[in-house]
C-alpha positions in Angstrom: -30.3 -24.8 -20.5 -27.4 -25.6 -18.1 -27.7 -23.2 -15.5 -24.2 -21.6 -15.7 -25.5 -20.5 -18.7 -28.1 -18.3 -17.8 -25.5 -17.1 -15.4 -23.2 -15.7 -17.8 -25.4 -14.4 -19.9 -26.9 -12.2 -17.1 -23.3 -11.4 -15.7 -22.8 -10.3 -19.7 -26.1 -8.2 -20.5 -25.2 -6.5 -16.8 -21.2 -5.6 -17.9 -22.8 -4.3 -21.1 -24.9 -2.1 -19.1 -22.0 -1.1 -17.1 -20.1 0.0 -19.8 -22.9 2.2 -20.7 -23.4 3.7 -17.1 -19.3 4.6 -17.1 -19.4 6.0 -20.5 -22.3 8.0 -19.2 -20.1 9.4 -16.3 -16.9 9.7 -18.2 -18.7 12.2 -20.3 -19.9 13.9 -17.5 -16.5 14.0 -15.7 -18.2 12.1 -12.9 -16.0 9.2 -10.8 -18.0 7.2 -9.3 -17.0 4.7 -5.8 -18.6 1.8 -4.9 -18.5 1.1 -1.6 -18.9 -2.6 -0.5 -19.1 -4.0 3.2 -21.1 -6.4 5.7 -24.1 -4.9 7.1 -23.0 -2.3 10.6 -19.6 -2.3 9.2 -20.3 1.5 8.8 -20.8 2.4 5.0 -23.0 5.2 5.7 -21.0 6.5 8.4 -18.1 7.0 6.2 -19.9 8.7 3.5 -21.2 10.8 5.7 -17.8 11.6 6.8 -17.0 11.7 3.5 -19.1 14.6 2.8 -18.6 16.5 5.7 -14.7 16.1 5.0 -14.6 17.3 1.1 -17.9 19.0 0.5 -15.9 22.5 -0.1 -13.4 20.3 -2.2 -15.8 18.2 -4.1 -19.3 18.1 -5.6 -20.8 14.7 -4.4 -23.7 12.7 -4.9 -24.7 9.7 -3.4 -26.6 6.5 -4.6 -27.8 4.7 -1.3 -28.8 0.7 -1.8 -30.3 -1.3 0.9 -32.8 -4.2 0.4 -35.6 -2.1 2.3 -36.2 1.8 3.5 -35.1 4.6 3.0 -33.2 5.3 6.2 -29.7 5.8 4.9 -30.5 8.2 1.8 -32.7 10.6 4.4 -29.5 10.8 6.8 -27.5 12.1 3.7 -30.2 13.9 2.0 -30.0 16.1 5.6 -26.5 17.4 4.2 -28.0 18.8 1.3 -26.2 16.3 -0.9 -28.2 15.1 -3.9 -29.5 11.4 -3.1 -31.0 8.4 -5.0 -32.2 5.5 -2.9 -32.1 2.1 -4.4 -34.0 -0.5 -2.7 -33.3 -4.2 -4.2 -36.6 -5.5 -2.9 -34.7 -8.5 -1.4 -31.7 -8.7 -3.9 -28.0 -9.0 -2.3 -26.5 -6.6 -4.8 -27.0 -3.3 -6.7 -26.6 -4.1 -10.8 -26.0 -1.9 -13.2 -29.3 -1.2 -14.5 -30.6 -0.5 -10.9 -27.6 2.2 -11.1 -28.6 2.9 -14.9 -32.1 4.5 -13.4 -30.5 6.2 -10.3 -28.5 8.0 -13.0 -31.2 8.9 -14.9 -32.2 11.3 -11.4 -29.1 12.5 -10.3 -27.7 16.1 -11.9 -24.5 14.9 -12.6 -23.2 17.8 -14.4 -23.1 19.3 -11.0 -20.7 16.8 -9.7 -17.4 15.4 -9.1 -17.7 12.2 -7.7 -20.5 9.7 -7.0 -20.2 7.2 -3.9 -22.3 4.4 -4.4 -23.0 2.5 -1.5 -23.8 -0.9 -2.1 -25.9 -3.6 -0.7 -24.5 -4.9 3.0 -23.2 -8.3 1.7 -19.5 -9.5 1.3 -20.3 -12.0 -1.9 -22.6 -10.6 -4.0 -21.8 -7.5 -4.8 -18.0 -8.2 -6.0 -20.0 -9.9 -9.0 -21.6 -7.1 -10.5 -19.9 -4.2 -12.3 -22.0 -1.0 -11.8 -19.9 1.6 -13.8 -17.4 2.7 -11.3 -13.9 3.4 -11.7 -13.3 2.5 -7.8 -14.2 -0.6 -5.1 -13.6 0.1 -1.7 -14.2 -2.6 0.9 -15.0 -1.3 4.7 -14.1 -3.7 7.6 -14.9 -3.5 11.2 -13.1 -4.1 14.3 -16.3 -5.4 15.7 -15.9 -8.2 12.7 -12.7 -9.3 13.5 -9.6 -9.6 11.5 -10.2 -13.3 9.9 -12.5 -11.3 7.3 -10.6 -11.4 4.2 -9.7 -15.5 4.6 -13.3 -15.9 4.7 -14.3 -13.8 1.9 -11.3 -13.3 -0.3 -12.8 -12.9 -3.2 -14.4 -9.0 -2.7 -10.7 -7.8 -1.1 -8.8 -9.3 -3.9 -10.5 -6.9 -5.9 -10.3 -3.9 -4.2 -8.9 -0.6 -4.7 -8.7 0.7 -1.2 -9.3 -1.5 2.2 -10.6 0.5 4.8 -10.7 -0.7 8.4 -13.5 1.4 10.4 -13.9 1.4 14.2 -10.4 1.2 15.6 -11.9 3.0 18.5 -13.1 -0.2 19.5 -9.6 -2.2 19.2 -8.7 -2.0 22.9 -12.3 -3.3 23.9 -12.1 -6.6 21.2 -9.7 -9.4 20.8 -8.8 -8.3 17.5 -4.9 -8.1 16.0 -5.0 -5.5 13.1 -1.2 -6.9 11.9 -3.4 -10.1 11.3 -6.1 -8.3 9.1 -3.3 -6.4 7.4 -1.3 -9.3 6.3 -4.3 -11.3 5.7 -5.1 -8.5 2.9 -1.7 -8.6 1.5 -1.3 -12.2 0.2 -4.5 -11.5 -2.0 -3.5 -8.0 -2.7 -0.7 -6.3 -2.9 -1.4 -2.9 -4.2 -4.4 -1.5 -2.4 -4.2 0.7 0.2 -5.3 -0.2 3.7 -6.6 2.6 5.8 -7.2 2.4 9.3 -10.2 4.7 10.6 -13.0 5.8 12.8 -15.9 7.5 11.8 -16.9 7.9 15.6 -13.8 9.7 16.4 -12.7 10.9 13.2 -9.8 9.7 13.7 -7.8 8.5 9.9 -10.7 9.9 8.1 -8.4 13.0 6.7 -6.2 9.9 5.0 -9.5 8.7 3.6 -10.3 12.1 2.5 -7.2 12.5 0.9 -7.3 9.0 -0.8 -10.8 10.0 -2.7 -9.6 13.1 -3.8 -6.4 11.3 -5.8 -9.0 8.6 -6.9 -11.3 11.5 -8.4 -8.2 13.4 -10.3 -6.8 9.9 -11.1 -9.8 9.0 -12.4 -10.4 12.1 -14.6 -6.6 11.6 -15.8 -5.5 14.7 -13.9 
C-alpha cells in the first residue's frame, strides 16, 4: 500500500478522534489551547504565567507533553492546578487519542479552560488536531526572527503568535519588525504578542487574549 496512504488514513482515524475530544469539551464548556513551540522557547513558562495571571478569573487545567519526565507537569502541579502529563515515549507530537486519555483524568466540570502544551517541535505538531478550539505558537528572541520562513507551515495556522523573551532583545542581533512582517505574509489575522515571562512584562496582554479566546470560544 502506497505509503501516503497509510498516512491519511492515520491523519483521518486521529481528526475523528478529535472531533470526539472537542465534542467532549463543548459539552463540558471547556476551551481548550494548544500551545506549540521549539524546545526552551518557554511553553511552560508562560503557562505558568498563565495561571498565576487568571487563576482568580479562570478555572484551568493543564495537559503537559514532553517525550520524557515528568518535570514540567510537577512545576504546575505546585500551583495546585489539576495536571495530566503526557509522555510520547519518543513521538514528536501529542495526538488526539493521547489527549483522549488525559481527558479521561482531568475533572473538567471544574474548569474553564484547558492549555495543552504540546510536544517541543515546530513540524509535527501543526499535523495533528487534538480537540482544541485555539493554536498558539511561542517564539524566542534567543531563536531569532527568520523562524516563520523556515517553518511556515505551524504560523500560517495560528491563532495567536506570541514572541517570548524580549528581555533578551538588546543582548541578540535580533529585529522584531523582521519576525513581525515575516508572520504577516502567511497570516494576516493572528495576533502577535510580544512578551516576557522573566519580567512579566506583555503577559497582562496575553492574559487578556485567553480570556476573549475562552468567552469566544463558549459563544459569549
Amino acid at each position: 500500500m502506497p505509503k501516503v496512504e497509510v498516512v491519511e488514513r492515520i491523519l483521518s482515524a486521529n481528526d475523528q478522534i478529535a472531533a470526539q475530544n472537542r465534542a467532549r469539551l463543548d459539552a463540558a464548556g471547556v476551551v481548550a489551547i494548544n500551545i506549540m513551540a521549539s524546545p526552551g522557547a518557554g511553553k511552560t513558562s508562560l503557562i505558568l504565567q498563565t495561571i498565576a495571571a487568571l487563576r482568580d478569573r479562570l478555572r484551568l487545567g493543564v495537559i503537559e507533553g514532553d517525550v520524557a519526565s515528568r518535570t514540567d507537569a510537577d512545576r504546575v502541579a505546585a500551583t495546585g492546578v489539576p495536571v495530566v502529563q503526557i509522555n510520547t515515549g519518543g513521538q514528536c507530537h501529542l495526538d488526539a487519542p493521547m489527549v483522549s486519555r488525559a481527558l479521561d483524568t482531568l475533572p473538567l466540570a471544574d474548569l474553564d479552560v484547558l492549555l495543552i502544551e504540546n510536544v517541543g517541535n515546530l513540524i509535527c505538531p501543526s499535523g495533528f488536531q487534538l480537540g482544541q478550539r485555539w493554536d498558539v505558537v511561542v517564539s524566542s528572541v534567543p531563536e531569532g526572527h527568520d523562524k516563520p520562513l523556515k517553518y511556515p507551515g505551524i504560523f500560517t495556522e495560528a491563532d495567536v503568535v506570541v514572541i517570548n523573551k524580549v528581555d533578551l532583545q538588546p543582548y541578540l542581533d535580533y529585529d522584531e519588525a523582521v519576525f513581525r512582517q515575516a508572520v504577516r505574509a502567511l497570516n494576516a489575522a493572528a495576533p502577535i504578542l510580544a512578551l516576557s515571562c522573566k519580567t512579566g512584562a506583555g503577559v497582562a496582554a496575553w492574559a487578556d487574549w485567553v480570556v476573549a479566546a475562552v468567552e469566544k470560544g463558549r459563544g459569549v
